[in-house]
N, C-alpha and C positions, 0 to 999 in steps of 0.2 A: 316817443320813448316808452312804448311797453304799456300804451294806456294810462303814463302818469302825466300829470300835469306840475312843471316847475314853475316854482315864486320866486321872486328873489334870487337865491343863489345859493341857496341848500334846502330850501324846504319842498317835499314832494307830496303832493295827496295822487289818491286814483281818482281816474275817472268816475264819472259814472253809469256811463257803457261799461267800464272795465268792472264795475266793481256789480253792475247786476249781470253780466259772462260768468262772473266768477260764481255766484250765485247759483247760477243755475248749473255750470261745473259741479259744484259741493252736492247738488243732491242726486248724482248718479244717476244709472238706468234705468231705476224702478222710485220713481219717488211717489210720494204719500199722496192724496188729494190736498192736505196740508198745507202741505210742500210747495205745491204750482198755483192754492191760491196768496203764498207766503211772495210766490216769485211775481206776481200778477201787481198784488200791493204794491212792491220792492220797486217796480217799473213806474208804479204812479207816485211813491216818493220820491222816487229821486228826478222823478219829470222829464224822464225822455220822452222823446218825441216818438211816433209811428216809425219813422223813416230809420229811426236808431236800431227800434228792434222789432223790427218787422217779421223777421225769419225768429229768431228767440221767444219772443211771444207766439209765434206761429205754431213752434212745438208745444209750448207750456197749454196752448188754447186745443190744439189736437190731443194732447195727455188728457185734459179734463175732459175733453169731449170721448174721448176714448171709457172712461170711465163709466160715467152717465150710459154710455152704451152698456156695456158690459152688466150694469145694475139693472138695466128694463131687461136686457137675453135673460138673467138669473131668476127674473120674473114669468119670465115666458113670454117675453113681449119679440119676436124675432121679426125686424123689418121686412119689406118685399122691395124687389126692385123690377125696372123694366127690362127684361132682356133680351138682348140685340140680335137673339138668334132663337128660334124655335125651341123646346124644352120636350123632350118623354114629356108624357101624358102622366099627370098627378104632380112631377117635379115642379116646386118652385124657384125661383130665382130669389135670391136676400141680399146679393150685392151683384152692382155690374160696377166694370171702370174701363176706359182705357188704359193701356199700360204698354211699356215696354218688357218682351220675355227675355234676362238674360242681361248680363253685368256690361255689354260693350254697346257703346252708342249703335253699333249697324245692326246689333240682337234686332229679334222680330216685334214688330208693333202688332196687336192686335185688341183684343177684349178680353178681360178676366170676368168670369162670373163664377158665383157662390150661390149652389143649388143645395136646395137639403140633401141631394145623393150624391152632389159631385161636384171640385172643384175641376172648371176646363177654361183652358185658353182657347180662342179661335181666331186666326188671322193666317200668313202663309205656310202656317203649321197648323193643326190642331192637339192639342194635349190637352188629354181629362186622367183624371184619377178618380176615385171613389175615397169619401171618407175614412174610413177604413183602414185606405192605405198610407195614410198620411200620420206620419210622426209626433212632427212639432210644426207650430209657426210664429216666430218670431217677425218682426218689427225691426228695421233699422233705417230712419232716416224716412223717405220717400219710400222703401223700400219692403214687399210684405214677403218673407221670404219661406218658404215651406219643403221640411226636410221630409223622405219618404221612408217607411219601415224597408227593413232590411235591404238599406240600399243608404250611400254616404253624397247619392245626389243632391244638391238643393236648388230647388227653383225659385228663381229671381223674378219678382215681378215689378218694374217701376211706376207708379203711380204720381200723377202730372202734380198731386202735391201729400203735405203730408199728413193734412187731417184725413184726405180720402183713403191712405193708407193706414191709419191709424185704424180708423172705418174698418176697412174690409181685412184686416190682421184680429182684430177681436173675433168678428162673425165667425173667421176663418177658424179660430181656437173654438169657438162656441161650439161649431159642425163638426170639427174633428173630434173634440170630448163627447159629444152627443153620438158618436159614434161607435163608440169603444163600451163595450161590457162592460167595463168599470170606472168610471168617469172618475179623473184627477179632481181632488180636493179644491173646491171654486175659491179656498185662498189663495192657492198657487196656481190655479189655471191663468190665469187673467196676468201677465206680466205684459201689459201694450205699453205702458207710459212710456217706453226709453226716450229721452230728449234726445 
């Protein structure tokens, strides 16, 4: 019944699956660090189990972790990763993943990497961009999605979970602001947490 549990014969409470869902509902796309350790608590009050909110905590622990990154980038602390494919000479590599390119299960599999000069996929495409030309990158889900200047394309990249794309949607905002002449205000660069 909708998450509620009946007693008797009129009296209803919620869950408490239902009622930490709901929770984490109430703080939107962008919540506070606050917020996700408000929903962390909420999950050991009310003593669910792993198995309950596995996925739900999955995000709230990717948000924080999202976070914690984006505070060492502001720092100047910018990761390195190994990557699966050769680099220009001087390029680093800051994030690799596997990923799927592209919103349909049969879209292309291959490797997403994050170079200080370039985001590129490789697998039975190749696609690179330069910092530069890249817009925005938003976060949704599994999902690190990145819009290109003057152009209403967006490239989908799925990531096998969702801290790893929380991961590489920050980096990705880090390199693309680091790119631009005038860098976005680091209160508003940084919108990764969406649950």
């Amino acid at each position: 019944m909708n998450g509620q549990i009946r007693y008797g014969s009129t009296f209803l409470a919620t869950s408490p699956l239902t009622k930490f869902r709901d929770a984490v509902q109430a703080v939107g796309n962008e919540p506070t660090r606050e917020d996700l350790h408000r929903l962390i608590g909420l999950a050991r009050e009310l003593a669910l189990s792993d198995s309950d909110t596995t996925e739900d905590l999955g995000n709230v622990n990717a948000a924080l972790e999202a976070f914690e990154l984006a505070r060492r980038l502001e720092r100047g602390d910018l990761p390195t990763a190994t990557a699966p494919d050769p680099l220009a000479p001087g390029d680093e590599c800051h994030f690799a993943a596997p990923v799927r390119f592209g919103r349909r299960r049969s879209d292309q599999y291959g490797h997403l990497m994050l170079t200080g000069g370039w985001l590129k996929f490789r697998g039975t495409i190749d696609v690179s961009f330069a910092w530069g030309e890249v817009a925005a990158v938003t976060r949704a889900g599994r999902e690190i999605v990145v819009s290109l200047e003057e152009s209403r394309r967006l490239l989908r990249f799925s990531c096998h979970s969702v801290g790893e794309a929380a991961r590489g949607g920050v980096i990705a905002r880090h390199l693309a602001r680091s790119a631009r002449p005038h860098p976005v205000d680091s209160n508003t660069a940084y919108h990764h947490a969406a649950l």
